[in-house]
C-alpha positions as CSV (number, residue, x, y, z in Angstrom):
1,X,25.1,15.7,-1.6
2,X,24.5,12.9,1.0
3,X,24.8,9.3,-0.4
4,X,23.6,5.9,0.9
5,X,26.7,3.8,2.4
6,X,27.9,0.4,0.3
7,X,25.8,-1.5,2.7
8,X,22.9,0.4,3.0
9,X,22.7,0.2,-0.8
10,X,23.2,-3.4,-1.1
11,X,20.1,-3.8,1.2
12,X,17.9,-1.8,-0.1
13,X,14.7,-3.1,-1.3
14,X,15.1,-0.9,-5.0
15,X,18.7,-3.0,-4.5
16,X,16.4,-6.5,-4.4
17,X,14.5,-5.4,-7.1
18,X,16.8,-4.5,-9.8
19,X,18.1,-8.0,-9.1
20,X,14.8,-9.7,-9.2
21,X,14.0,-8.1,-12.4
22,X,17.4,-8.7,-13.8
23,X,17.2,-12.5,-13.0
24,X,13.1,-12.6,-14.3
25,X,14.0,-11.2,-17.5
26,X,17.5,-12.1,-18.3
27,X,18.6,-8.5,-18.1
28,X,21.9,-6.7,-16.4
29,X,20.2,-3.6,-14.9
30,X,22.5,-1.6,-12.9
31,X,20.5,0.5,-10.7
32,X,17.9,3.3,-10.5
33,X,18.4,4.8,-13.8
34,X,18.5,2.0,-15.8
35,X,15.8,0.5,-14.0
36,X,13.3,3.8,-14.8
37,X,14.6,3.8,-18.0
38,X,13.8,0.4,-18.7
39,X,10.0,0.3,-16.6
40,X,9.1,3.0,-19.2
41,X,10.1,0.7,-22.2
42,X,8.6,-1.9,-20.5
43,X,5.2,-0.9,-18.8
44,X,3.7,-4.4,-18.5
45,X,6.5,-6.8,-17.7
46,X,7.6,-3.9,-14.9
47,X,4.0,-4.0,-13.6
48,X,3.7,-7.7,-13.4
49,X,7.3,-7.7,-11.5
50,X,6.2,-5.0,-9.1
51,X,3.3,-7.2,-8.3
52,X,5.1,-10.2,-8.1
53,X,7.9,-8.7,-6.1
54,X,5.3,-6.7,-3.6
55,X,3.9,-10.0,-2.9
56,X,0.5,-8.8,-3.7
57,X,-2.3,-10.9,-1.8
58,X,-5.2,-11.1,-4.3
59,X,-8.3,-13.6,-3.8
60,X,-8.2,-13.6,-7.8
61,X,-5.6,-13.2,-9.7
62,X,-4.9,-10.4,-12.6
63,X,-6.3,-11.7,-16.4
64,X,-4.0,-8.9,-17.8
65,X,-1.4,-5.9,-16.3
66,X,-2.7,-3.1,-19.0
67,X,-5.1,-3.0,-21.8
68,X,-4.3,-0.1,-23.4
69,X,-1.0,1.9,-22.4
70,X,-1.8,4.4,-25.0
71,X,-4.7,5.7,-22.8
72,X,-3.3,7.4,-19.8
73,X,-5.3,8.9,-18.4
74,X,-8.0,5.7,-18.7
75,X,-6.3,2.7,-18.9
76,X,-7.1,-0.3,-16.8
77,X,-4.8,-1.9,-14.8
78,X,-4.2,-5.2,-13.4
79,X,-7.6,-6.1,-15.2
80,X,-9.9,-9.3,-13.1
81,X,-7.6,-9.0,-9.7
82,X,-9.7,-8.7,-6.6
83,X,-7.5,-7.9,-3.6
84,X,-8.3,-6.4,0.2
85,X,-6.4,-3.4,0.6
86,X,-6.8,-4.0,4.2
87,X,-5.4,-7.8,3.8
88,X,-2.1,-6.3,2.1
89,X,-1.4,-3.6,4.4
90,X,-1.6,-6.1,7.7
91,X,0.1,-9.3,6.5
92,X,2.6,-8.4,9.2
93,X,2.3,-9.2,12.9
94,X,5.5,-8.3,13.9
95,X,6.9,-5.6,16.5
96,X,8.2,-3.3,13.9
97,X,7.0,0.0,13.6
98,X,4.3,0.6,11.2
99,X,2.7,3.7,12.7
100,X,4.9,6.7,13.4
101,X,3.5,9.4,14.7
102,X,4.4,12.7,15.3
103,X,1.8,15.8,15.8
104,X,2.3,19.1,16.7
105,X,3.2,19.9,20.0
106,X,2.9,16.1,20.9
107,X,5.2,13.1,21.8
108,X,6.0,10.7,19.4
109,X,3.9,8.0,18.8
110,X,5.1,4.5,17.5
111,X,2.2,2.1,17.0
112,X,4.1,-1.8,15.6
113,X,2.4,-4.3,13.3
114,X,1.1,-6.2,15.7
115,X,-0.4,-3.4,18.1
116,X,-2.2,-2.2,14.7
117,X,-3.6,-5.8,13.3
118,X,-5.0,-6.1,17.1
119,X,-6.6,-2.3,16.8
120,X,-7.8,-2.8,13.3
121,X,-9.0,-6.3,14.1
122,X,-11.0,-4.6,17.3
123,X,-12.7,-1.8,15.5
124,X,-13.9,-4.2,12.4
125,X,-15.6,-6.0,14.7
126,X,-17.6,-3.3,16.0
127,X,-18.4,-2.2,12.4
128,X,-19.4,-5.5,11.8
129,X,-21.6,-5.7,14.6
130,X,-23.1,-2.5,13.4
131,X,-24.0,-3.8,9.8
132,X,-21.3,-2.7,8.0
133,X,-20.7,-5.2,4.8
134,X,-18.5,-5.4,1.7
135,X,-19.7,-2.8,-0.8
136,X,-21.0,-0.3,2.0
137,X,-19.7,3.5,3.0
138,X,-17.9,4.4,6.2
139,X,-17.0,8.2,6.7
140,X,-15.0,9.9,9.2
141,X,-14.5,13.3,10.1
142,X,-11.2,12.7,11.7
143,X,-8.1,14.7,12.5
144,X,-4.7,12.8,10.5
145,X,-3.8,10.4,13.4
146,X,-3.1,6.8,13.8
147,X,-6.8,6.3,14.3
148,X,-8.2,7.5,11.4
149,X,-5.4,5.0,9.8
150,X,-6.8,2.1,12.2
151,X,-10.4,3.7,10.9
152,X,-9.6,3.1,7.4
153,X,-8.2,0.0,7.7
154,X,-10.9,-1.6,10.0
155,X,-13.7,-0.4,6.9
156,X,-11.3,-1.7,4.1
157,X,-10.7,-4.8,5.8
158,X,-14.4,-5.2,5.6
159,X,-15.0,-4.1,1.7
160,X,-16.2,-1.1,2.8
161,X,-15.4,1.8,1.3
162,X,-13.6,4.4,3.0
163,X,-14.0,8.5,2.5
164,X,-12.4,10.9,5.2
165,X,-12.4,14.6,6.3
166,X,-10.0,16.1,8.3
167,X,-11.5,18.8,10.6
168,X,-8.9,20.7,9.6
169,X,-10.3,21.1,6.0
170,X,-12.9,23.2,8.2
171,X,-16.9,23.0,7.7
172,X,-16.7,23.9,3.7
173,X,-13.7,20.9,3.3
């Protein structure tokens, strides 16, 4: 079975997080296992961590992580945050790849985080200019590509929310 090398390990972000949660709590975690086994024993205080660690950007902040773990299916999370889904998926500007992109038949297609933020930015404007506002519906009947992602993003970014269709699915999807 293929394993990770030493240093690949020791940067991996589930690396980072064991040791942020080890030195948040006090604990001595010692990786993946101990860490599920401890998130389950621990459904709140691994919650706010993975929050906290994610860097969530959230105009208001959470009142409380979960008001009833006991009702799962049900229970509510992160209870009084209001966030931009849109906000959190383009805090980056950078020339990394966030957009891969391989269809069938077709070359691959690499989109970075700045290329998308300048896409998403573009087609949120021309929803805006349309009358879309926070609250409202935006649907596409799109194929999975990059721009249906730029699609979804450009609606979210506006508090609209977003429902697709792949043609695909066909006329009964």
């Amino acid at each position: 079975m293929w394993r990770p090398s030493a240093e690949r390990q020791d940067s991996a972000n589930i690396t980072r997080f064991v040791a942020y949660v080890n030195e948040r709590y006090g604990l001595q975690l010692e990786g993946y296992q101990a860490l599920h086994a401890w998130s389950i024993a621990n459904l709140e205080r691994f919650w706010a961590a993975t929050w906290d660690f994610t860097e969530i950007i959230a105009s208001t902040p959470y009142t409380r992580v979960l008001d009833d773990e006991t009702k799962m299916p049900g229970a509510r999370w992160f209870e009084g945050a209001e966030l931009n889904f849109a906000e959190n998926m383009l805090r980056f500007r950078d020339d990394r790849d966030a957009l891969v992109f391989k269809g069938e038949g077709q070359a691959v297609r690499r989109m970075s985080y700045g290329d998308l933020y300048t896409q998403v930015e573009r087609l949120a404007s021309a929803l805006r200019a349309a009358g879309v506002k926070k609250g409202e519906r935006v649907a596409g009947f799109m194929p999975n590509l990059p721009e249906t992602v730029i699609a979804m993003l450009a609606a979210t970014s506006l508090g609209a929310v977003w429902s697709s269709s792949s043609p695909d699915f066909g006329v009964k999807g």
